[in-house]
C-alpha positions as CSV (number, residue, x, y, z in Angstrom):
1,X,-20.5,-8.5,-31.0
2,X,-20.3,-8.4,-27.3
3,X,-18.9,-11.7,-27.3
4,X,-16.1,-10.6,-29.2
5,X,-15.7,-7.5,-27.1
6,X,-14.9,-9.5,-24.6
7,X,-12.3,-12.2,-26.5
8,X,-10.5,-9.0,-27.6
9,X,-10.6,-7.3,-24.6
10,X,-7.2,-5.9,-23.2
11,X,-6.4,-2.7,-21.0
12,X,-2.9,-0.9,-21.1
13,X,-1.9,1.0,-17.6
14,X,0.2,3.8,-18.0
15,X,-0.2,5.6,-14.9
16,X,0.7,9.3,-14.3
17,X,1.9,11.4,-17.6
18,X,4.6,13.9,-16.9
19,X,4.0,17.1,-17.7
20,X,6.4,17.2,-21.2
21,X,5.0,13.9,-22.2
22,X,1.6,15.8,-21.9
23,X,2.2,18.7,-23.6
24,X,3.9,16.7,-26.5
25,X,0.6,14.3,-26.8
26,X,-1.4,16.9,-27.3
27,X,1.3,18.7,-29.6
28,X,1.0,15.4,-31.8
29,X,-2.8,14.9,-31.3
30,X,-3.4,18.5,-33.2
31,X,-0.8,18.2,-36.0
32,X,-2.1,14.8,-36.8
33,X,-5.7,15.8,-36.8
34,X,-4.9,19.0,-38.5
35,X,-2.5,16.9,-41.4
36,X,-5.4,14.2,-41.4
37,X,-7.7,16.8,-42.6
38,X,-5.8,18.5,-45.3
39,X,-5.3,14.9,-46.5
40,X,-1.8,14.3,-45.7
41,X,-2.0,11.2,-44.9
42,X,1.8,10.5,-44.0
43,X,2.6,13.2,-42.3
44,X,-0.5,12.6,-40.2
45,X,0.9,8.9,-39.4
46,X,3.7,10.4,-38.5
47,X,2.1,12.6,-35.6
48,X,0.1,9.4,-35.1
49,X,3.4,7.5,-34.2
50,X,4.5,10.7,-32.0
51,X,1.3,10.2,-30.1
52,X,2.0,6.3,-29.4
53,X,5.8,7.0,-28.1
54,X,4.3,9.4,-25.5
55,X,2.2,7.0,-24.1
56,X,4.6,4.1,-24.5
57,X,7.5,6.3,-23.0
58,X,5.0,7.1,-19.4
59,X,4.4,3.5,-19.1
60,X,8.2,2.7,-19.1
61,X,9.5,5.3,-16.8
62,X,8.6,3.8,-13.5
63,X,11.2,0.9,-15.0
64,X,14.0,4.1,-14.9
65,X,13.0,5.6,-11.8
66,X,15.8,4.7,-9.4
67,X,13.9,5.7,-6.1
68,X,11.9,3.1,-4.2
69,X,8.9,4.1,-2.1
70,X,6.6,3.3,0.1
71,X,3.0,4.8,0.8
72,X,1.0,4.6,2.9
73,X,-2.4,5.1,2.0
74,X,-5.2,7.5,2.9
75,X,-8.0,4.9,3.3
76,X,-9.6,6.0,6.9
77,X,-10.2,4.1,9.6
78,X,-7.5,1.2,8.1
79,X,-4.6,-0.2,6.8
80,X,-3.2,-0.2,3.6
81,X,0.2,0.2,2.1
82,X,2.1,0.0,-0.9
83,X,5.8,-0.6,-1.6
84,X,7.5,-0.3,-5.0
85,X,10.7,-1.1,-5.5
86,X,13.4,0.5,-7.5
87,X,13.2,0.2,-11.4
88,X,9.8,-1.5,-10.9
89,X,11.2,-4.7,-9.9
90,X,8.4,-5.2,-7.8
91,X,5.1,-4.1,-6.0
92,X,4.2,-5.7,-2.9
93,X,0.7,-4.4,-0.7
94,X,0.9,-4.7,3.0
95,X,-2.9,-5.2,4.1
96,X,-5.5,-3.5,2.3
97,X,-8.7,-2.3,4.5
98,X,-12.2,-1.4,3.4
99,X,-15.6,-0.6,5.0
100,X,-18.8,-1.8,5.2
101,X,-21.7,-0.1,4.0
102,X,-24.0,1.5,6.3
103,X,-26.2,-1.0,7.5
104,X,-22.7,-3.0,8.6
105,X,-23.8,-6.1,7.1
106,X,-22.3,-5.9,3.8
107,X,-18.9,-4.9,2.3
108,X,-18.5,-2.2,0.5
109,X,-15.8,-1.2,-2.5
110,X,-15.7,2.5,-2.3
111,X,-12.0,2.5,-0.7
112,X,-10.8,0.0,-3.2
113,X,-13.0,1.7,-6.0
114,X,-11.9,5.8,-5.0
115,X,-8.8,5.3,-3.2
116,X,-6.5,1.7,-4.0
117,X,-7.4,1.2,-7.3
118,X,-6.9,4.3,-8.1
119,X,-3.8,5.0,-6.5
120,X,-2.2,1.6,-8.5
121,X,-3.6,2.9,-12.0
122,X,-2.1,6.7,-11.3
123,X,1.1,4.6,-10.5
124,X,0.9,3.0,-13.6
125,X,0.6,-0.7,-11.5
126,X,-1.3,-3.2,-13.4
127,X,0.7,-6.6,-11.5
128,X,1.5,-6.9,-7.6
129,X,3.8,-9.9,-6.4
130,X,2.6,-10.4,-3.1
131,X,-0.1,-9.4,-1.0
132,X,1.0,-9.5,2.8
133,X,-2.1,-9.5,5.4
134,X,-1.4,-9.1,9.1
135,X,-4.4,-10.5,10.5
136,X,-8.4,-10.6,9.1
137,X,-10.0,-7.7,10.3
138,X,-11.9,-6.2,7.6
139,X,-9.9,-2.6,8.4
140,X,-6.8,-4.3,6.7
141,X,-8.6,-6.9,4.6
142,X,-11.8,-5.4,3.4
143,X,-10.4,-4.7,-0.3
144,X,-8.5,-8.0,-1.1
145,X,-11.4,-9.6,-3.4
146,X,-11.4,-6.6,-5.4
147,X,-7.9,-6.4,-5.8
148,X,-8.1,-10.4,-6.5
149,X,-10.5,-9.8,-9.2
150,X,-8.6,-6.7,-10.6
151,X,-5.4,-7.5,-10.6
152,X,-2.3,-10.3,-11.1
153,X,-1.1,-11.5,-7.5
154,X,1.4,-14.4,-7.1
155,X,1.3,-14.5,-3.7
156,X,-1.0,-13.9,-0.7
157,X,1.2,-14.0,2.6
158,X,-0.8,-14.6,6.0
159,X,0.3,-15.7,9.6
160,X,0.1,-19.3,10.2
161,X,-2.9,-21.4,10.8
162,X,-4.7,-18.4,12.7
163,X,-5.9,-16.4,9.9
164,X,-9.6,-17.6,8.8
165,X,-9.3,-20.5,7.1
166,X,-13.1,-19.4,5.1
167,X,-11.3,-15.6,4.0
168,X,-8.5,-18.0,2.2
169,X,-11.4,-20.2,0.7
170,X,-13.2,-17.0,-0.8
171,X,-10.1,-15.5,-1.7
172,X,-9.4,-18.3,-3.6
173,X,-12.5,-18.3,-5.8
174,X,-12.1,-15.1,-6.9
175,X,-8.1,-15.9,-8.3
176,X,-7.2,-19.5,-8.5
177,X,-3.5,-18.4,-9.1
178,X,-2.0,-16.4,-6.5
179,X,0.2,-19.1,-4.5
180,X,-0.2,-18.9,-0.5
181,X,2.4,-18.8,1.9
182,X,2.2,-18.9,5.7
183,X,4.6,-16.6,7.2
184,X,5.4,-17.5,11.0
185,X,8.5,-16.1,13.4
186,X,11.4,-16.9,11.9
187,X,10.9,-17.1,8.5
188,X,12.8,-14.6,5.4
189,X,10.4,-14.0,2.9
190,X,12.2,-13.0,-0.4
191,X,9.8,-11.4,-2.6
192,X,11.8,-10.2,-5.7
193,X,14.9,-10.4,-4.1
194,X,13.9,-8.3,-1.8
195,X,13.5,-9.9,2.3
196,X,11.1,-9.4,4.8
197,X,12.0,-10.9,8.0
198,X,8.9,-12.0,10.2
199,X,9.1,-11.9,13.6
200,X,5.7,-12.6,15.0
201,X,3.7,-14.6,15.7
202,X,5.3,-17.5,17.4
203,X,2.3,-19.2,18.8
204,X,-1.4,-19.1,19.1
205,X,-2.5,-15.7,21.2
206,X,-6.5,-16.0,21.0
207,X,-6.7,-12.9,19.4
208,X,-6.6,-11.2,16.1
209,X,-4.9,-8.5,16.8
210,X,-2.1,-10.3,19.0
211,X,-1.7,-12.7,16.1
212,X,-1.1,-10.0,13.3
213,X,2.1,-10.6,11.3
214,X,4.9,-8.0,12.3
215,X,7.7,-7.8,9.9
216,X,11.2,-6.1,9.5
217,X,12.7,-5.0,6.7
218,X,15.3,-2.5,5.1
219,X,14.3,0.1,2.5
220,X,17.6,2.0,1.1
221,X,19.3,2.9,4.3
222,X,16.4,2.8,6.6
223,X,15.0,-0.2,8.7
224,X,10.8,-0.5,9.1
225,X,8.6,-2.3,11.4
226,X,5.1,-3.4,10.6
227,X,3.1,-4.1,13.4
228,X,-0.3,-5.2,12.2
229,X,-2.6,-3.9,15.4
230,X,-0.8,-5.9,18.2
231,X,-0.7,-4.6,21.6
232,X,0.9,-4.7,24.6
233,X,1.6,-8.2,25.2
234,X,3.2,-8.8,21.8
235,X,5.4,-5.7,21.5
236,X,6.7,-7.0,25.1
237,X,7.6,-10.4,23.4
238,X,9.3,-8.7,20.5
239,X,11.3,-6.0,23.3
240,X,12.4,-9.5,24.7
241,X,13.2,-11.3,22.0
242,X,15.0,-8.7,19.8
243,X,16.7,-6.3,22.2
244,X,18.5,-4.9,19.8
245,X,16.1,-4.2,16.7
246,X,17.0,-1.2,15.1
247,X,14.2,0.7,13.9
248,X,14.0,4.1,12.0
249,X,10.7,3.4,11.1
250,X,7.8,2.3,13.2
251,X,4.3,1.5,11.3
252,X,2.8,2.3,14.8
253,X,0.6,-0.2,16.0
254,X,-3.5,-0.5,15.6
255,X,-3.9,3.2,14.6
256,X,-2.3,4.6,17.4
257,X,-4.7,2.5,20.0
258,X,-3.8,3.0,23.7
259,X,-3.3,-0.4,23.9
260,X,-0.3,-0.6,21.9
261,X,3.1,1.4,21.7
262,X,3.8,1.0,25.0
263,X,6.5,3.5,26.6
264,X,9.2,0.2,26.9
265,X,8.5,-0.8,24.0
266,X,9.3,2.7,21.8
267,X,12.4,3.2,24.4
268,X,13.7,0.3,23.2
269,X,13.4,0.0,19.6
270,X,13.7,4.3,19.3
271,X,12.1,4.8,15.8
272,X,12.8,8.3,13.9
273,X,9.9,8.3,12.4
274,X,6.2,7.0,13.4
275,X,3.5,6.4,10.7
276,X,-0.2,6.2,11.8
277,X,-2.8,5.1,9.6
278,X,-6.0,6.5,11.3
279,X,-9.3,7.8,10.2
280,X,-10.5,11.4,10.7
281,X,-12.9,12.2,13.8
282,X,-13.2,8.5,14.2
283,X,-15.2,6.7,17.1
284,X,-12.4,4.7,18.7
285,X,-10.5,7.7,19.7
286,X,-7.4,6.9,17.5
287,X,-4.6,8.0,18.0
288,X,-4.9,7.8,21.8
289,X,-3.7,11.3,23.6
290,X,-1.1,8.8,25.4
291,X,0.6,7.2,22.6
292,X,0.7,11.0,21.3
293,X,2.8,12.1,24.4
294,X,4.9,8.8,24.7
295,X,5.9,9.5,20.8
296,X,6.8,13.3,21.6
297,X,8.6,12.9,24.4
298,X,10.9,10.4,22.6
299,X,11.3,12.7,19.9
300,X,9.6,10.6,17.4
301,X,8.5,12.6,14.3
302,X,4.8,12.0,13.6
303,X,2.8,11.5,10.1
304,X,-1.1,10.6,10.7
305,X,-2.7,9.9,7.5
306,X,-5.6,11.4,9.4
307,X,-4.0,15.2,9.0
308,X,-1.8,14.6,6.1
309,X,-3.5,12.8,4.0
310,X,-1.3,9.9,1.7
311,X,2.4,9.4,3.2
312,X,5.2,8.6,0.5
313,X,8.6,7.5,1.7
314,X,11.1,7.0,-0.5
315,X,14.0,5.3,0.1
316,X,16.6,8.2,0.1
317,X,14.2,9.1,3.2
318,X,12.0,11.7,1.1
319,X,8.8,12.3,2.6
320,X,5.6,13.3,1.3
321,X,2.3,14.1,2.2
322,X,-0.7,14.4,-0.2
323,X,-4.0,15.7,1.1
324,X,-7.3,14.8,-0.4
325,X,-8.1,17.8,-2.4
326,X,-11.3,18.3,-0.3
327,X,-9.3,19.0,3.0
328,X,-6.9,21.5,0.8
329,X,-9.2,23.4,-0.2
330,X,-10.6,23.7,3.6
331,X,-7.2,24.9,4.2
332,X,-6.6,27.5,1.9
């Protein structure tokens, strides 16, 4: 029998139910029980049906939903964001970060388990076209065998030769059918028709950090920057090699670390809006009091997933913050 549990097995995502579609399901669920009983038998299939077009009608209408977004998760101290495109023509996850459990030896999948994969089911996601990773710290990587073993990805994007070669080996075991690309300055990745231009790294900087993948691309009428956790020296390469970036969105660099964000760097590129993935009272003193003031003074409007909880931007430039019910209810 369990044998044939598992031939047969098959799951249907439908993500979040609207609040009509609710109250209709349950509208159907009681006539058909109540027609079942009384021994009306078509009237009862007919509720029956009324209960399977609720359900099939929440699972279709990300595929009408004209607005794009992207979100950037709630996940502590790390990186993890998703983009969904309009009409659910594709999902793509910039770095996904985890933790270790507490004796820091081994991994652990609560974020994946309580935060990403629940986020992707509540979004009704059950397929994700590329998988971008900006370098292999296990802040921004810590969840990707999960989300291997859980879920369809075609492709797993990582800076050139400087990402660990053993990561790609593991990764590889757990899904045998996501295809790698290497994405290095210069190159467009079109993922769904959709670009992502990277602009770094060039070359070899003997360090993580300064070899994270930083990428630009346009969302509806606003243009992002993904910085990975570079510092100084690469935003200075970038400030030199694309004077004239335009950016309305900064994903600001290593969770708002004072080695990064630099003030030439933000005069330059002059974002509207800075994004900080950061974990609450954490030890490294994220974000750094300095990068604080530089931002402020340039009049760059702040969201800290830290304070705010889960950041939605959608591309008509809708904002949204959703705090963990816990720190709500703390507020109230």
């Amino acid at each position: 029998m369990r044998l044939f549990d598992e031939a047969i097995s098959w799951s249907w995502t439908i993500g979040q139910i609207p609040n009509p579609l609710i109250i209709g399901y349950y509208i159907c669920l009681l006539l058909f029980l109540l027609y079942f009983e009384q021994g009306k038998q078509i009237r009862a299939f007919s509720y029956g049906l009324g209960l399977a077009v609720c359900l099939v009608l929440a699972s279709i209408l990300p595929y009408l939903n004209p607005y794009g977004s992207i979100t950037t998760l709630d996940i502590g101290q790390g990186d993890a964001i998703v983009i969904e495109y309009p009409y659910r023509r594709g999902v793509v996850i910039i770095d996904a970060g985890g933790k270790l459990k507490k004796h820091f030896t081994e991994p652990s999948s609560d974020v994946y388990d309580q935060i990403i994969d629940a986020f992707l089911r509540y979004r009704g996601i059950s397929a994700v076209d590329a998988m971008i990773l900006s370098h292999a710290d296990h802040d921004h990587i810590g969840s990707v065998p999960y989300i291997l073993d859980d879920y369809q990805v075609d492709y797993l994007i990582t800076s050139p030769p400087y990402f660990d070669p053993k990561l790609l080996k593991q990764y590889r075991e757990k899904n045998k059918h996501f295809q790698h690309i290497e994405g290095e300055e210069g190159n467009k990745l079109r993922i769904k028709d959709h670009i992502f231009h990277v602009l770094h790294p060039s070359l070899d900087n003997g360090d993580k950090n300064e070899n994270s993948l930083v990428l630009f691309s346009k969302f509806g009428e606003f243009n992002w920057l993904f910085t990975g956790d570079i510092g100084e020296k690469s935003e200075q390469y970038l400030a030199s090699n694309y004077p004239s970036l335009p950016v309305d969105v900064l994903k600001v660099a290593h969770h708002g670390s004072h080695t990064s964000s630099s003030i030439p760097f933000i005069e330059q590129i002059q974002p509207e809006v800075g994004i900080i993935s950061v974990g609450r009272n954490n030890g490294y003193g994220h974000p750094h009091p300095k990068v604080l003031r530089t931002l402020k003074r340039r009049k760059v409007r702040v969201f800290r997933t830290d304070r705010m909880g889960a950041i939605t931007f959608q591309y008509d430039g809708t904002i949204s913050t959703f705090l963990p019910y816990d720190n709500v209810k703390s507020k109230r």
